[in-house]
C-alpha positions in Angstrom: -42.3 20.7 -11.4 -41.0 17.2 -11.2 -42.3 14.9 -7.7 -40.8 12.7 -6.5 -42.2 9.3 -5.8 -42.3 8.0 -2.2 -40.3 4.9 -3.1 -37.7 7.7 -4.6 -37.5 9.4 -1.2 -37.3 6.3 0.9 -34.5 5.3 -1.4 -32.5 8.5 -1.0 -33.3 8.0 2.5 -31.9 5.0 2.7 -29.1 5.4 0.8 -28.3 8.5 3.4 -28.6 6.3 6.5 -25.8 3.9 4.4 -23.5 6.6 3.9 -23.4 7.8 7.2 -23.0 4.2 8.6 -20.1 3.8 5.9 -18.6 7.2 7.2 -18.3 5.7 10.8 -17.4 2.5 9.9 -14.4 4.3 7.9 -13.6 6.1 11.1 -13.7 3.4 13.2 -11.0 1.3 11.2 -9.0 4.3 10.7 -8.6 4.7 14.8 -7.9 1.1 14.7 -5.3 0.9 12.0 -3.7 4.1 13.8 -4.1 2.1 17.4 -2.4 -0.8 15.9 0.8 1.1 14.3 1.2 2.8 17.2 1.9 -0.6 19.3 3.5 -2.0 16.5 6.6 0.9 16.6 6.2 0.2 20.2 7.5 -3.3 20.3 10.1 -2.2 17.3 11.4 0.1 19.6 12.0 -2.4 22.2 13.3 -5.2 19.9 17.1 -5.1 19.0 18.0 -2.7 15.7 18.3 -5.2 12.4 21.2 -4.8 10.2 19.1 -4.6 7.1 17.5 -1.1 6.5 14.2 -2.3 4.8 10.8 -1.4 5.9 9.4 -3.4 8.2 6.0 -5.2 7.4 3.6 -6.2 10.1 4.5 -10.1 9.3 8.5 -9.6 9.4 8.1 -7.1 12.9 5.9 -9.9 14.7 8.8 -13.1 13.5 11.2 -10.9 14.6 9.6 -10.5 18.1 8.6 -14.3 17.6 12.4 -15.2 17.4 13.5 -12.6 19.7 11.5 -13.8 22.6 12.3 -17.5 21.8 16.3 -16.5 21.8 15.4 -15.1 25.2 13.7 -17.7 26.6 16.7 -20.0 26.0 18.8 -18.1 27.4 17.6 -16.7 30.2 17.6 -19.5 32.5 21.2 -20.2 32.7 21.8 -16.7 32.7 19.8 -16.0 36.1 20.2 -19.9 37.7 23.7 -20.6 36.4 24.3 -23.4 39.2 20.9 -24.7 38.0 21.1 -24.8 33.8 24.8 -25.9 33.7 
């Protein structure tokens, strides 16, 4: 019969405790990466369609709120105060 050494079991305890730690920590970011694409199609469904049908990455949705809001902002005050912003 082969026993095990107390440093052996503290080490397979150890590396059990690490695991399940891992194993939460993986479930955590997967909730969070699943949070985050969820808001992310929510502000592609409020920006205007593209013309392009490519895949939007994370970088080229966030420009294109970037420049949408900034095209907005320019043109909203002389859309709502047109005696104001000739």
């Amino acid at each position: 019969m082969n026993k095990r050494t107390k440093q052996e079991i503290e080490k397979e305890f150890c590396l059990g405790i690490i695991l399940l730690l891992m194993a939460a920590h993986n479930e955590l970011e997967k909730n969070r990466r699943a949070n985050l694409r969820g808001h992310l199609e929510a502000l592609k469904s409020i920006l205007p369609p593209e013309n392009d049908t490519h895949r939007d990455t994370t970088l080229s949705l966030l420009t294109r709120a970037r420049n949408y809001i900034r095209v907005s902002l320019t043109f909203l005050p002389s859309f709502c105060f047109p005696d104001k912003f000739p």
